[in-house]
VEXSELUM-146493 format. One record per residue: x, y, z of N, C-alpha, C in turn; residue in one letter. Coordinates in pm, 1 decimal, m for minus. Example, Ala and Ser with C-alpha at 12.3 -4.5 7.8 and 13.67 -1.06 7.14 Angstrom:
% VEXSELUM-146493
+----------+----------+----------+----------+----------+----------+----------+----------+----------+------+
!   n.east !  n.north !     n.up !  ca.east ! ca.north !    ca.up !   c.east !  c.north !     c.up ! rest !
+----------+----------+----------+----------+----------+----------+----------+----------+----------+------+
!   1319.0 !   m569.0 !    780.0 !   1230.0 !   m450.0 !    780.0 !   1320.0 !   m330.0 !    780.0 !    A !
!   1285.0 !   m225.0 !    708.0 !   1367.0 !   m106.0 !    714.0 !   1290.0 !      3.0 !    787.0 !    S !
+----------+----------+----------+----------+----------+----------+----------+----------+----------+------+
END
This chain:
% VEXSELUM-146493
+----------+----------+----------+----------+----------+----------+----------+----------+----------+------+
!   n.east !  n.north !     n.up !  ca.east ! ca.north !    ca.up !   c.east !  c.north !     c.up ! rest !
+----------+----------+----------+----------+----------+----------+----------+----------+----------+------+
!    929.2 !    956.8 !  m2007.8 !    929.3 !    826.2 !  m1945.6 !    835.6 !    735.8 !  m2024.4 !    X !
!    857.4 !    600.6 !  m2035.1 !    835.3 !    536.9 !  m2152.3 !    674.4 !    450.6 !  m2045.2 !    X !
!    602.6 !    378.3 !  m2138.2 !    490.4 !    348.1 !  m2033.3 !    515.2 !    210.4 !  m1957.3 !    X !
!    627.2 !    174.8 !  m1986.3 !    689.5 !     20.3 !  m1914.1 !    761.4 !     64.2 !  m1779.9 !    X !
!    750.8 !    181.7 !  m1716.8 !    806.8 !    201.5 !  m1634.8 !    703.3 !    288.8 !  m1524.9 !    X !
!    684.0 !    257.6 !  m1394.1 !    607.2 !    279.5 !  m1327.5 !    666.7 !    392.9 !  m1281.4 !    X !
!    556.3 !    506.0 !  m1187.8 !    582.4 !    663.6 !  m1168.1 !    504.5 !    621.9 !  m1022.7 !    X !
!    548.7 !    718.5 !   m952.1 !    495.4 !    736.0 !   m779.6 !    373.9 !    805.7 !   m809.3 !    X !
!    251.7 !    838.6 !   m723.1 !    167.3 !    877.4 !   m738.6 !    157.8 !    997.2 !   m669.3 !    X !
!    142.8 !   1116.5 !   m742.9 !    159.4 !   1266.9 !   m712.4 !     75.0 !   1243.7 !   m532.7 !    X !
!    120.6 !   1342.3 !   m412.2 !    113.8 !   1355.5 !   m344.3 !     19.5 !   1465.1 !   m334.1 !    X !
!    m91.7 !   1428.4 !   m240.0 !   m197.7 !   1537.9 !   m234.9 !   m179.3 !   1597.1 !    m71.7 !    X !
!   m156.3 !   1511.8 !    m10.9 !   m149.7 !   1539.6 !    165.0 !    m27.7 !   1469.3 !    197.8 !    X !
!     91.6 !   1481.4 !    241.7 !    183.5 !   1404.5 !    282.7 !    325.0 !   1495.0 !    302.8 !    X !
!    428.7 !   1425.0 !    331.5 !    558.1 !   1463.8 !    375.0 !    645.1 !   1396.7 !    269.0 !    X !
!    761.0 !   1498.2 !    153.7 !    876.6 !   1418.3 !    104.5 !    986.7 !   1406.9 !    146.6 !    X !
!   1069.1 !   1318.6 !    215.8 !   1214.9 !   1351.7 !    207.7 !   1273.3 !   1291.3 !    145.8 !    X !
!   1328.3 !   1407.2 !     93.1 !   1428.0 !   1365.0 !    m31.9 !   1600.1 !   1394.1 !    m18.9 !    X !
!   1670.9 !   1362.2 !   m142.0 !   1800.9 !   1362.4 !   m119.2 !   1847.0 !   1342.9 !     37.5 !    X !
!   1805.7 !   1164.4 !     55.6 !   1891.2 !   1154.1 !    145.5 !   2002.3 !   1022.4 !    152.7 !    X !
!   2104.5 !   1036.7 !    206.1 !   2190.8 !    876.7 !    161.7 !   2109.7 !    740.7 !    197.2 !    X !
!   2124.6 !    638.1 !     69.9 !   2040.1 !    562.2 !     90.5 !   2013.8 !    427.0 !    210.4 !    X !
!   2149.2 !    438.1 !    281.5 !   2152.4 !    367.7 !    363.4 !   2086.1 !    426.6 !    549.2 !    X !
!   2070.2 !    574.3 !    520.4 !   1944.9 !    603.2 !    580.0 !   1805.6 !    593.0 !    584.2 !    X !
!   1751.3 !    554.2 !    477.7 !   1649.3 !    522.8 !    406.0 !   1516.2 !    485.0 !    543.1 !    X !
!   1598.6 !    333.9 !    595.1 !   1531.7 !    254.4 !    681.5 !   1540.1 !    248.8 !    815.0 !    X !
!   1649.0 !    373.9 !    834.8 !   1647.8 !    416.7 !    981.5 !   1580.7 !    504.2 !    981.1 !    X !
!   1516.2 !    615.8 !    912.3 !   1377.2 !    667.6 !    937.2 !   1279.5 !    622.7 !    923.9 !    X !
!   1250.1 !    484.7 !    841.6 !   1128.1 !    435.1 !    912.5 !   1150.0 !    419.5 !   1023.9 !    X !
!   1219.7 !    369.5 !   1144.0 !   1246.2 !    320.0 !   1243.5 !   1213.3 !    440.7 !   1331.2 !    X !
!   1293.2 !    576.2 !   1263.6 !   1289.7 !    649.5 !   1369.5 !   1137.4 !    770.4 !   1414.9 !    X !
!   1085.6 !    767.0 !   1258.1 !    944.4 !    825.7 !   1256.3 !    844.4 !    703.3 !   1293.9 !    X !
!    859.1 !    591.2 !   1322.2 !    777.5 !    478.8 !   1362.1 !    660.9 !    458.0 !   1226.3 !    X !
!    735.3 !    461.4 !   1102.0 !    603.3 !    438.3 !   1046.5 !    647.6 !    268.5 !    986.2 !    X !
!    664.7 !    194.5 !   1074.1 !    609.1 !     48.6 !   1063.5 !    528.9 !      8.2 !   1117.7 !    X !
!    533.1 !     82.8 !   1198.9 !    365.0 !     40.4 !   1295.9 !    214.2 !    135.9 !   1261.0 !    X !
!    245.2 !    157.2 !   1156.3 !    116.5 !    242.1 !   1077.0 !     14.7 !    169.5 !   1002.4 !    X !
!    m87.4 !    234.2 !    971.7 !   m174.2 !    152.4 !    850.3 !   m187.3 !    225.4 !    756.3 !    X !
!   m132.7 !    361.5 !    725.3 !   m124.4 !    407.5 !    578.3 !    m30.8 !    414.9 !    501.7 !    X !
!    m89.7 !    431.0 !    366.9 !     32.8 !    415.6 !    313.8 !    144.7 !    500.0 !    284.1 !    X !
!    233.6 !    430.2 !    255.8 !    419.9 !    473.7 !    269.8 !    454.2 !    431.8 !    108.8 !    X !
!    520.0 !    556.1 !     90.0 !    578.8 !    522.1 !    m74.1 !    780.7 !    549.3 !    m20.5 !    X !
!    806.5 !    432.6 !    m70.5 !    985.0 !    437.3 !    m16.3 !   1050.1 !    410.7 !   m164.8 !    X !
!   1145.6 !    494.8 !   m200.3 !   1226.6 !    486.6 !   m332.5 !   1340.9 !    488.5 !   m310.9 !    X !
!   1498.2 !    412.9 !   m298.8 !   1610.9 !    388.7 !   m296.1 !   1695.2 !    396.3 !   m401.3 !    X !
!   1755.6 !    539.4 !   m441.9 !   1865.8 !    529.3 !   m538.6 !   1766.0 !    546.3 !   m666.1 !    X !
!   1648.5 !    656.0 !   m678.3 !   1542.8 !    598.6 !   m804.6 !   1643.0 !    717.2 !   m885.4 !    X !
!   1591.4 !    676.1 !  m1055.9 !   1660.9 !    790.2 !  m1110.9 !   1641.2 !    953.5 !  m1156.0 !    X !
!   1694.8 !   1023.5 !  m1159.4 !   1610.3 !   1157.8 !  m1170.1 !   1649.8 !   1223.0 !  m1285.0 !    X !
!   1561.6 !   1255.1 !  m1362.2 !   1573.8 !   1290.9 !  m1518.5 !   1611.0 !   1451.8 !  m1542.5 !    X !
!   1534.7 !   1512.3 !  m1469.1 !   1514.6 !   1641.0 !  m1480.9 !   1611.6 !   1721.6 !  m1395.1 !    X !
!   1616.2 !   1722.2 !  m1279.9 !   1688.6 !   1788.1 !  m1155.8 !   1808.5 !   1719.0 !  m1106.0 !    X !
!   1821.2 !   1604.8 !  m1151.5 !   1938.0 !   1497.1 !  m1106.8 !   1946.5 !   1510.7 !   m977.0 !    X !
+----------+----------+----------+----------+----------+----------+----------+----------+----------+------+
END
């Protein structure tokens, strides 16, 4: 990955879900309630995957 392109920041304490359709995306914020949170949330839609596709 080239350095013009930004990377998520490795996860030390947290939850991933992954591979899921992207138009679910924003009904789990809704449904885990994390809009009404104060930490932070990393959300990626459709990102690309190099290695594992």
């Amino acid at each position: 990955m080239t350095q013009d392109k930004l990377q998520v920041e490795a996860i030390k304490c947290g939850t991933v879900i992954d591979h899921i359709p992207a138009q679910i995306g924003f009904k789990l914020l809704s449904l885990f309630r994390l809009t009404e949170t104060d930490q932070r949330i990393t959300i990626g839609l459709n990102l690309p995957s190099g290695e594992l596709g």
